[in-house]
C-alpha positions in Angstrom: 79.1 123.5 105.5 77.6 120.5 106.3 77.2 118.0 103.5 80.0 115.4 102.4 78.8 113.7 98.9 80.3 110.6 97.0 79.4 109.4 93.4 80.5 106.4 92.0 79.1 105.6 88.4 79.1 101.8 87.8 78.0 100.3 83.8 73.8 100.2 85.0 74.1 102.4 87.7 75.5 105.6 88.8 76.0 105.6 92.7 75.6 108.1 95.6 76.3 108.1 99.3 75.4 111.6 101.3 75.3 112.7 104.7 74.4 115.8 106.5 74.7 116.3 110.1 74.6 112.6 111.0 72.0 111.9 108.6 72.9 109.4 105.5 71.0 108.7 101.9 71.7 106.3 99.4 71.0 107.4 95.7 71.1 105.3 92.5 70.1 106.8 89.1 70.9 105.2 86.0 74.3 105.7 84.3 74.2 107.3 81.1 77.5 105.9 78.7 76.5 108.8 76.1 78.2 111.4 78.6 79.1 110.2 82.3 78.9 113.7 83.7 75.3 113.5 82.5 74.6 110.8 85.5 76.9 112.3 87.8 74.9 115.8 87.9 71.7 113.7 88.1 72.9 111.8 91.1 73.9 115.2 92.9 70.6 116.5 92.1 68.6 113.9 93.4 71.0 113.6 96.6 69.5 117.5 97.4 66.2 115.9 96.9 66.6 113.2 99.3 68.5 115.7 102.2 65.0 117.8 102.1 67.0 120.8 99.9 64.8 123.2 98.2 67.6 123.3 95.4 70.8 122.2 94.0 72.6 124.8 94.5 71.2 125.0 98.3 72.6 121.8 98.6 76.5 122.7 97.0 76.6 125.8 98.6 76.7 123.7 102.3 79.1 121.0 100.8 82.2 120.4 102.5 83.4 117.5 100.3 82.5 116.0 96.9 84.0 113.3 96.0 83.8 111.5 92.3 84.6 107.7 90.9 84.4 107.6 86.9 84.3 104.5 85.2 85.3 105.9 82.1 88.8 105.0 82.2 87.7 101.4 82.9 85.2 102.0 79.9 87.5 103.7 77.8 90.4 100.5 78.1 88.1 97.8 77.7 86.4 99.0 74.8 89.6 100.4 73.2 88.4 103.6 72.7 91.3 106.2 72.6 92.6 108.9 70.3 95.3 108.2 68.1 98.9 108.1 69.5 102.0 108.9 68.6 105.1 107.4 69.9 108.7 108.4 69.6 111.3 105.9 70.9 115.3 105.0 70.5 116.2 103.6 67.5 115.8 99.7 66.9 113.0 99.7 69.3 109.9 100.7 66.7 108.9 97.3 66.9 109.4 96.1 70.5 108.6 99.4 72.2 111.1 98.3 74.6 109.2 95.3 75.8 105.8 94.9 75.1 105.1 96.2 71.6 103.0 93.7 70.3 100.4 93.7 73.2 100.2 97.3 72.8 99.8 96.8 69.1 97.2 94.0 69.4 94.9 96.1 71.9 95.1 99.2 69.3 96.4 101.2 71.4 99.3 102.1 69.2 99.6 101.4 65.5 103.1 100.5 63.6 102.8 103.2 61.0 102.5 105.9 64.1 105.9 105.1 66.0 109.2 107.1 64.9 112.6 106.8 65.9 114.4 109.8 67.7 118.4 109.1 66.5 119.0 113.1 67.7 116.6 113.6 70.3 118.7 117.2 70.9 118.9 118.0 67.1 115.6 120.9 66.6 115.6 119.9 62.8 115.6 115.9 63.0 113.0 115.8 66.1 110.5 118.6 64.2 110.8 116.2 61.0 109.7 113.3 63.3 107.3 114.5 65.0 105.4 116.1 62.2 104.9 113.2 60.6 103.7 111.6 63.9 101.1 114.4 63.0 100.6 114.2 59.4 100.1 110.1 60.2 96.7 111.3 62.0 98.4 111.1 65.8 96.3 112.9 68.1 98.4 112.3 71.5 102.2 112.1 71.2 104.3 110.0 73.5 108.2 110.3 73.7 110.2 107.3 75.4 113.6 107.6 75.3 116.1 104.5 76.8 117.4 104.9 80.0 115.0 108.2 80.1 114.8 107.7 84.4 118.3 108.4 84.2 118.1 111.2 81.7 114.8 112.6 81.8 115.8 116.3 80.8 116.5 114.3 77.1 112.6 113.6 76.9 112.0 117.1 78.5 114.1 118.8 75.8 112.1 117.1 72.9 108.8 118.5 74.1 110.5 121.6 74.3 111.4 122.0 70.7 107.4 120.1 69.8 106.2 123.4 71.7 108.3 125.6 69.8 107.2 123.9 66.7 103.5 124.3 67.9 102.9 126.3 71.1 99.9 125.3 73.1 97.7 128.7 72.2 97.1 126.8 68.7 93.6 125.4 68.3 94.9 122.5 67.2 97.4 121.9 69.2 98.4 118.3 70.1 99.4 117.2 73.5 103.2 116.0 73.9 104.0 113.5 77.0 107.1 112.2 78.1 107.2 108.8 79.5 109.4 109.9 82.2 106.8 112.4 83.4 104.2 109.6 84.2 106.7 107.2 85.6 110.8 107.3 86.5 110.9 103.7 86.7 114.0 102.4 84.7 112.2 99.8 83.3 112.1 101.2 79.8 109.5 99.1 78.5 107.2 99.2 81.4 107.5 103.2 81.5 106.7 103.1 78.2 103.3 101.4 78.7 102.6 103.0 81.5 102.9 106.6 79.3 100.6 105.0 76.3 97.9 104.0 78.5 98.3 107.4 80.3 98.1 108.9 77.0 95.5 106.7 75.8 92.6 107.9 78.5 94.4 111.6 78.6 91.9 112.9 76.1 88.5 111.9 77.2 89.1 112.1 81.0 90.2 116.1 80.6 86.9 117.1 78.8 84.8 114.5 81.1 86.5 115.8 85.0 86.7 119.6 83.9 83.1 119.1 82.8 82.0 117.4 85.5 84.4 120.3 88.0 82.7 123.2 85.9 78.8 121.7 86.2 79.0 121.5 90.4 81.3 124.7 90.5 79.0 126.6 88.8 75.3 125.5 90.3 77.5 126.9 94.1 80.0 124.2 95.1 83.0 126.4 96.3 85.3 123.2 97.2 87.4 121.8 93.9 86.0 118.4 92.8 87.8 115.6 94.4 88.7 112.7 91.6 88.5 109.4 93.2 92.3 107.6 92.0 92.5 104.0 91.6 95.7 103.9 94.1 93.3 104.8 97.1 93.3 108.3 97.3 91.5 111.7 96.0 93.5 114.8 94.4 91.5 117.5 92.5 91.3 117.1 88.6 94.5 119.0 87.8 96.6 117.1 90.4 95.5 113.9 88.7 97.0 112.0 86.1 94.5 110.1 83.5 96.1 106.3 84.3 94.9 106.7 88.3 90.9 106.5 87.1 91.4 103.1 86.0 89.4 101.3 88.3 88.9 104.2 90.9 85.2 102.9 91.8 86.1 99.5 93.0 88.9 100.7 95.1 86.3 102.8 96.4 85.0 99.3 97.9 87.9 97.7 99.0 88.7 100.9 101.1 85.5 100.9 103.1 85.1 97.1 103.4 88.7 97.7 105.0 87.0 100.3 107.2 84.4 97.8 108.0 86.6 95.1 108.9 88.6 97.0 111.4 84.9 98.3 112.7 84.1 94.6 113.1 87.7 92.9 114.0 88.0 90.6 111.1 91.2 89.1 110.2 90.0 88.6 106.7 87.3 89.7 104.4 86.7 88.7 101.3 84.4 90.7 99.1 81.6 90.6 96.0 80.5 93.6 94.6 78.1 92.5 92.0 76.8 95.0 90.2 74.4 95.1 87.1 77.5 94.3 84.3 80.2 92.8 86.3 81.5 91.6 89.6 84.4 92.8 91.6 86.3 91.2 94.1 89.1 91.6 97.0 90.3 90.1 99.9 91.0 92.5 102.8 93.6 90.9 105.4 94.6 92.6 108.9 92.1 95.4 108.0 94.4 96.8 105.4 93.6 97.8 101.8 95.5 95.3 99.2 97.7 96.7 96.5 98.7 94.5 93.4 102.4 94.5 93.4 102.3 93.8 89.8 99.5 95.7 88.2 98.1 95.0 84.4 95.7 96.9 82.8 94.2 95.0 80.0 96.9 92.9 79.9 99.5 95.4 79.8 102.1 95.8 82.4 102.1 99.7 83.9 104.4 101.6 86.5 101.2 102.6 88.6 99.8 101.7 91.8 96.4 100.0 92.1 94.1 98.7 94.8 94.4 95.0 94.0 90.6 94.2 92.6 89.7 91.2 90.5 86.8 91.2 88.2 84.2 88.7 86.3 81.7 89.4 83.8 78.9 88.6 85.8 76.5 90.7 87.5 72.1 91.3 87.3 72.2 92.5 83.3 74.7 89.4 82.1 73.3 87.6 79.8 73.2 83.7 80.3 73.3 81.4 77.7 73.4 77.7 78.1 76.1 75.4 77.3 76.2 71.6 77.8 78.0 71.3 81.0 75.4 74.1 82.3 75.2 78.0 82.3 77.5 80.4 80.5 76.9 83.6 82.9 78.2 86.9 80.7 80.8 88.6 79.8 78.5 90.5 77.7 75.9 92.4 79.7 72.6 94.2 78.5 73.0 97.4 81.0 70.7 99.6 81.8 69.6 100.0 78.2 67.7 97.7 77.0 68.7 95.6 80.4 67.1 92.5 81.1 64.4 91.1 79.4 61.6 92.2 82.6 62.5 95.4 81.7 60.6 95.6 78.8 62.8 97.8 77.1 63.9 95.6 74.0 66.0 93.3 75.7 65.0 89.4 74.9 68.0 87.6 76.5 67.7 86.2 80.1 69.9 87.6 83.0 70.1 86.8 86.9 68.0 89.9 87.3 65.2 88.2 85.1 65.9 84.1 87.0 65.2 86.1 90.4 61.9 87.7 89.1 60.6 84.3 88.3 62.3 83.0 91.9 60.0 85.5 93.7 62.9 87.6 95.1 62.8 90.9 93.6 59.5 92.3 93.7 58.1 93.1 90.3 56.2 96.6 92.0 59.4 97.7 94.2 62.3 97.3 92.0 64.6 100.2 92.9 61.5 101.9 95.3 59.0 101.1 92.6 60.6 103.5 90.1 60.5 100.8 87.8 57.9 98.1 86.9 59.6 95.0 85.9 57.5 92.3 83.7 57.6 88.8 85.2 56.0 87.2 81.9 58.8 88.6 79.7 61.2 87.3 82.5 59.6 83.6 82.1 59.6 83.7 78.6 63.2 84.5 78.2 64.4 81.9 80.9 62.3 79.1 78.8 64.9 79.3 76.2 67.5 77.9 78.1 66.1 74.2 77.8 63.8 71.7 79.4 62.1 72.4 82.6 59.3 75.1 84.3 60.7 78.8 84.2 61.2 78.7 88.3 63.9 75.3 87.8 66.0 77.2 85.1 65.9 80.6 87.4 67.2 78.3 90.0 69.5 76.9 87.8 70.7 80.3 86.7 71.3 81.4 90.2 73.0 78.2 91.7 75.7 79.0 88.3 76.3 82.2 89.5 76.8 81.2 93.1 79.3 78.8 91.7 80.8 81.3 89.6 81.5 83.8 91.9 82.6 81.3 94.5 84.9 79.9 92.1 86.9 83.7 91.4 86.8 83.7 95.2 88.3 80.3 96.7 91.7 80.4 95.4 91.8 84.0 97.3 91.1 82.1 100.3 92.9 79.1 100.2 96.0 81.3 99.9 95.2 82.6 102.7 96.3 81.9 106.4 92.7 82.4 107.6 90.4 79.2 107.6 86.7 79.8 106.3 85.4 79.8 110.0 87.6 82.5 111.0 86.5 85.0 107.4 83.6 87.2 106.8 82.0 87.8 103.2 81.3 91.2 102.8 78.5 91.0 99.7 77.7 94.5 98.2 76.0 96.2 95.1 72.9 96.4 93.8 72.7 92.5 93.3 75.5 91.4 96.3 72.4 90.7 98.3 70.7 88.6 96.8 73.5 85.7 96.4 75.9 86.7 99.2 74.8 83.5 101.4 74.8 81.1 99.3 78.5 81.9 97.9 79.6 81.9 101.2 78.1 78.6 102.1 79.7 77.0 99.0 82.9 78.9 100.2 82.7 77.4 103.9 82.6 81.1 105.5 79.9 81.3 108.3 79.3 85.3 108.3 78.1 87.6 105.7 77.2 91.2 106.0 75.0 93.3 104.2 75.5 96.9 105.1 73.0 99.5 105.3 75.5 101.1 102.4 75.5 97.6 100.8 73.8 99.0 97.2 76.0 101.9 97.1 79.1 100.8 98.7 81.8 102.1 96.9 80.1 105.1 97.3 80.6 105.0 100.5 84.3 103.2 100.7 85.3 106.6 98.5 84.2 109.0 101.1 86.3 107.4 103.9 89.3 108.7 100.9 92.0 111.3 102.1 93.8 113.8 99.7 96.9 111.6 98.5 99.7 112.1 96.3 102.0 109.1 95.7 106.2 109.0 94.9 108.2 106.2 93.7 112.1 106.7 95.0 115.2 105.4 93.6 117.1 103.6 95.2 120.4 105.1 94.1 122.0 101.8 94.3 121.9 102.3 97.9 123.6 105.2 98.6 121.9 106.0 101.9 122.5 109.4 101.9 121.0 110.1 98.3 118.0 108.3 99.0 117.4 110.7 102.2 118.0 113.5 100.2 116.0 112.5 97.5 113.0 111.2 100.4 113.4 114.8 101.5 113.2 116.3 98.3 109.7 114.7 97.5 108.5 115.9 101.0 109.3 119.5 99.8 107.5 118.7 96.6 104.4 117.2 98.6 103.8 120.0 100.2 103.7 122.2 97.0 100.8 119.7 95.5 98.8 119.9 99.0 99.2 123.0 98.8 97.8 123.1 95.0 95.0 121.6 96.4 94.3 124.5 98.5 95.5 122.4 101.8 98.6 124.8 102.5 99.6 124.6 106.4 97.8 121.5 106.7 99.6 118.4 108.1 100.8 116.1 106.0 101.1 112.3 106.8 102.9 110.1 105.0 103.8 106.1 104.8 107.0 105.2 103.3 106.5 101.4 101.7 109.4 99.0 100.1 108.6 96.6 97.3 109.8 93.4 98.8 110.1 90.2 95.9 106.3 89.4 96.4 105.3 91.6 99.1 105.6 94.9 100.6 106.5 96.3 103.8 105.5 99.4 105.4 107.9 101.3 107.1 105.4 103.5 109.1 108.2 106.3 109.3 107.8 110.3 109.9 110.8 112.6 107.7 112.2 112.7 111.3 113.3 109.0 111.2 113.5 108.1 107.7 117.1 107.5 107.6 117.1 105.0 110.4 113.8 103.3 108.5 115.6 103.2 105.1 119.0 101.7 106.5 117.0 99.0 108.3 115.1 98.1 104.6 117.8 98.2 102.7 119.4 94.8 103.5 116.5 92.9 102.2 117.3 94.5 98.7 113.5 96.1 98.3 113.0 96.4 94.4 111.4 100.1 94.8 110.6 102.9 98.0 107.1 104.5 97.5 105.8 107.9 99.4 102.4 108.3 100.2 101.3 111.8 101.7 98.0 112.6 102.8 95.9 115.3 104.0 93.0 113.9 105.7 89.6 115.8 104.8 86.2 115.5 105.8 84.6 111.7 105.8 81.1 110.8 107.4 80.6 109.8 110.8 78.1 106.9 111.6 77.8 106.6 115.2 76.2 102.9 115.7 72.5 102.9 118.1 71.5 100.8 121.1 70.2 97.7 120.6 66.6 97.1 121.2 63.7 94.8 121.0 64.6 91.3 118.9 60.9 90.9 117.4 60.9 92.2 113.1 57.2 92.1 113.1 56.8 95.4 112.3 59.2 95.5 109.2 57.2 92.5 107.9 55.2 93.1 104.9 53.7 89.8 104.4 54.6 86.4 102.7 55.3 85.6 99.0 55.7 82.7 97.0 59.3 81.7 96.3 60.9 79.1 94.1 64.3 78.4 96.6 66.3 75.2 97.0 64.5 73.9 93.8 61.3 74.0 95.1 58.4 76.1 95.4 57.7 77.7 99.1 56.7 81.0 101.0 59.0 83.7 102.1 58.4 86.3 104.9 59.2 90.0 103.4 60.9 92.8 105.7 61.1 96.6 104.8 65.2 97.2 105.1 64.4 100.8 106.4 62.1 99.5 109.1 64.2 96.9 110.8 65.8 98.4 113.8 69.5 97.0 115.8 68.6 94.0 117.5 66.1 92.3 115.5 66.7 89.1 113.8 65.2 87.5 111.3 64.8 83.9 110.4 65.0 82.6 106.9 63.7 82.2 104.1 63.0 85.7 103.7 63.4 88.9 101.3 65.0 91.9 102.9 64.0 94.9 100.4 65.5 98.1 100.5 64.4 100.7 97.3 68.1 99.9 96.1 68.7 96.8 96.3 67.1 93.2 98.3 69.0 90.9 100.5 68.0 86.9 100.5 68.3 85.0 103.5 67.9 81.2 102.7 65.9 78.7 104.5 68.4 77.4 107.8 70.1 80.9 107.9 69.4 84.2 110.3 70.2 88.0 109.6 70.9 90.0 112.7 70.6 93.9 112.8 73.6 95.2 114.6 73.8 99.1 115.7 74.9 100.1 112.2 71.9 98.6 111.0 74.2 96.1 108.9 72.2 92.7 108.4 74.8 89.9 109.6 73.3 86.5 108.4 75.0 83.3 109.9 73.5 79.5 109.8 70.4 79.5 111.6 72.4 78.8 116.2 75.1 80.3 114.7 
């Protein structure tokens, strides 16, 4: 088996990143929000297209590895759609749900009339007359969070127990009974408790959606499980993964291959943009190591999970801008892929970047994603002259220069906290739309480096197949009883291997990284089982809030070797000239084919890299150097 496959499904556009035997495609179909497993099968479909495969299931039946990022977590949070939950708590807590009741409350996510008490949680009778009228009250998913239930968790155990004897699984309508402290044995009681809604929240939708998704490859000749992409950094197949680690999974996806890319390319920082066609997402890699929020939210909510530490804006090709008196509003709310923007011609009448950069010359009207899709510049123009006063070129300049500044202002309070200066950072500027403002924001940021990858359109993508096989532990710290914690370390090894070997990785080796929750930091204590004690004793006098296990099983990932470079002239990727509106002025712009510039040439701006997935702008004063992973590295024109 030869074929390692990532998927990432975005709000416009649904992502893939192949390779067979050295040999790399990019794919991007459009995302279908109806049913995301719809897209998914349609980007593995056209993936055997691209690798020259007579069939799909010639294609799954030489796969090795396929990997999948769902947005529908993401989706499902933000537009607070969930099933109905139940929630059973300690008494005087209805209200509060320990902590942060009212949030929970105000997002929907749990209604008043839906939360019971549990006075007896070992009486059969009182528990059964709670819980059923949980269910009578409509509750779909019901979660039970007991105080102090990280110290006592058989108490929350012992309450599904008698649920299941009340209504055993084998009923068709069966509803599914969590307890907080399965999701999370932090003793935060309030935390844990949010952390188990939100779990419960996505449970529903992301077991049809995965299975689905398993069951459509499995069955066209994929003999490898599906490998779910987890917002923590790692993959697990779907029944080793819990709903709360989708959140987010495609932009981690990102973050862990610009840190692949900045240990490829010695950075001490990179900060990245991946601007999509709804939204933009954005990091800062430091030291070449993936970031982790120490402090996760989701939606506002604070949860007992790890996440890759990713910031978002609404603001990517399909926002919509609107004007305001200081200038341009850029999004939140997006038109997607359906009705999209307004050059399209689709439906959609309100102006987006996508439509300010038609009208600016830079995205080709004929080749927009490989000419799949004919864009109309005259429904462009007449969307932009609703803004105000002025030709359709100096608003679509305007509308770019407001996203420039947008994006640049998300990104320089990541840098000033920093102990990098701007000359010493790289801007990595990904997505299908990354390209085509990259320079600019890192000109207005001070950074003098910005690479566009060959993978740059389908990046995440690619970040989730450089993704290992991990399964993550939190350990108590027994109020530091160094001998428990060992024993409890060595316990979770024991219980790692089981879930590798659930994934059908039995025998294989294991690696794992043992990390301490300092007050604002963490450490990692880069110790094998063999030396754990010595690693935990050392930790321990800085009082670490929390330990954390990570075990991996490292599985196949592409290999990209880089090529010789060669001769500096681009002549023969030039396609001609076009007229431009850059810098607030009207000009011409030489135009390069992405796929024919080889490592070594340079090319001096202003001109339009195009690519069938995406199109990179260098500006006037500004070069873009192909390097032997045909990455475009643009710098200030002597730099």
């Amino acid at each position: 088996m030869s074929v390692i496959g990532s998927i990432d499904t975005g709000g416009t556009f649904t992502d893939g990143h192949f390779t067979r035997e050295g040999r790399s495609v990019r794919v991007k179909v459009e995302t279908t929000p109806h049913d995301f497993t719809e897209c998914f099968l349609d980007c593995v479909e056209a993936a055997a297209a691209e690798l020259g495969f007579n069939s799909l299931q010639a294609m799954l039946l030489e796969t090795e590895i396929l990997r999948f990022a769902s947005t529908i977590a993401t989706n499902a949070m933000i537009e607070h759609k969930g099933p109905t939950i139940g929630v059973a708590v300690s008494p005087g807590h209805e209200d509060d749900l320990y902590a942060d009741g009212q949030r929970l409350y105000e997002l929907g996510l749990v209604e008043r009339e839906l939360v019971t008490s549990l006075a007896e949680p070992g009486d059969e009778q009182s528990v059964r007359s709670s819980l059923r009228g949980l269910l009578e009250g409509g509750a779909r998913v019901l979660v039970v969070s007991l105080a102090g239930g990280d110290r006592e968790p058989d108490t929350e155990f012992g309450v599904k127990r008698i649920y299941e004897r009340a209504y055993p699984r084998h009923y068709l309508g069966a509803v599914p009974c969590l307890p907080a402290t399965e999701v999370s044995l932090r003793e935060d009681d309030g935390r844990r408790t949010n952390t188990a809604v939100v779990n419960a929240y996505l449970h529903p939708e992301l077991v049809r959606a995965l299975y689905k998704a398993d069951e459509d490859v499995r069955s066209r000749g994929l003999r490898q499980p599906l490998l779910i992409v987890h917002g923590s950094g790692g993959v697990a197949r779907v029944a080793k993964t819990r709903a709360i680690e989708q959140y987010n999974c495609g932009p981690a996806g990102g973050v862990h291959g610009a840190a692949i890319m900045a240990e490829r390319y010695e950075l001490p920082l990179a900060l990245t943009i991946d601007m999509g066609g709804t939204s933009t997402d954005y990091s800062v890699v430091r030291d070449h190591q993936v970031p982790f929020d120490l402090d996760p939210h989701i939606e506002g909510v604070p949860v007992w999970t790890p996440l890759v530490r990713v910031g978002a804006f609404g603001c990517g090709g399909s926002s919509v801008i609107s004007g305001r008196r200081d200038g341009f509003q850029v999004g939140p709310q997006s038109m997607g892929a359906a009705p999209g923007p307004a050059c399209y011609g689709l439906g959609g009448t309100q102006p987006t970047p996508t439509d300010a950069h038609v009208v600016l010359g830079t995205l080709d009207p004929d080749n927009y994603l490989g000419g799949r899709r004919r864009l109309d510049p005259e429904r462009a123009r007449n969307a932009l002259s609703g803004l105000g006063d002025g030709s359709a070129e100096e608003i679509a300049w305007e509308v770019h220069r407001a996203v420039v500044d947008w994006a640049a202002s998300h990104l320089r309070s990541e840098l000033q906290s920093g102990e990098v200066s701007p000359d010493q950072a790289a801007l990595f500027a990904f997505g299908g739309a990354g390209g085509l403002f990259g320079a600019d924001v890192a000109a207005a940021l001070g950074i003098s480096r910005v690479y566009a990858f060959a993978e740059s359109a389908v990046f995440s993508a690619f970040g989730v197949s450089t993704m290992d096989v991990t399964h993550i532990y939190d350990v108590a710290l027994a109020d530091g009883d160094l001998d428990a914690i060992v024993a409890e370390l060595e316990r979770l090894e024991q219980r790692a291997r089981l879930d590798m070997a659930g994934e059908g990785l039995e025998g294989r080796e294991i690696i794992y990284r043992l990390e301490a929750e300092l007050d604002d930091d963490h450490a990692e204590l880069d110790a094998e089982p063999s030396n754990w004690r010595a690693a935990v004793d050392k930790v321990l006098d800085l009082e670490p809030g929390w330990l954390r296990l990570r075990a991996s099983v490292p599985v196949a990932r592409p290999r990209l070797d880089p090529e010789p470079e060669g001769d500096v002239d681009p002549s023969a990727a030039q396609r001609g000239h076009r007229e431009v509106f850059l810098g607030g002025r009207p000009g011409q712009a030489a135009v390069f084919d992405r796929e024919l510039l080889r490592p070594g040439m340079d090319v001096e701006g202003p001109a339009v890299i195009e690519a069938q997935d995406t199109s990179t702008l260098v500006p006037q004063g500004f070069r873009l150097h192909v390097d032997g992973y045909h990455a475009g590295i643009i710098t200030p024109h002597g730099g």
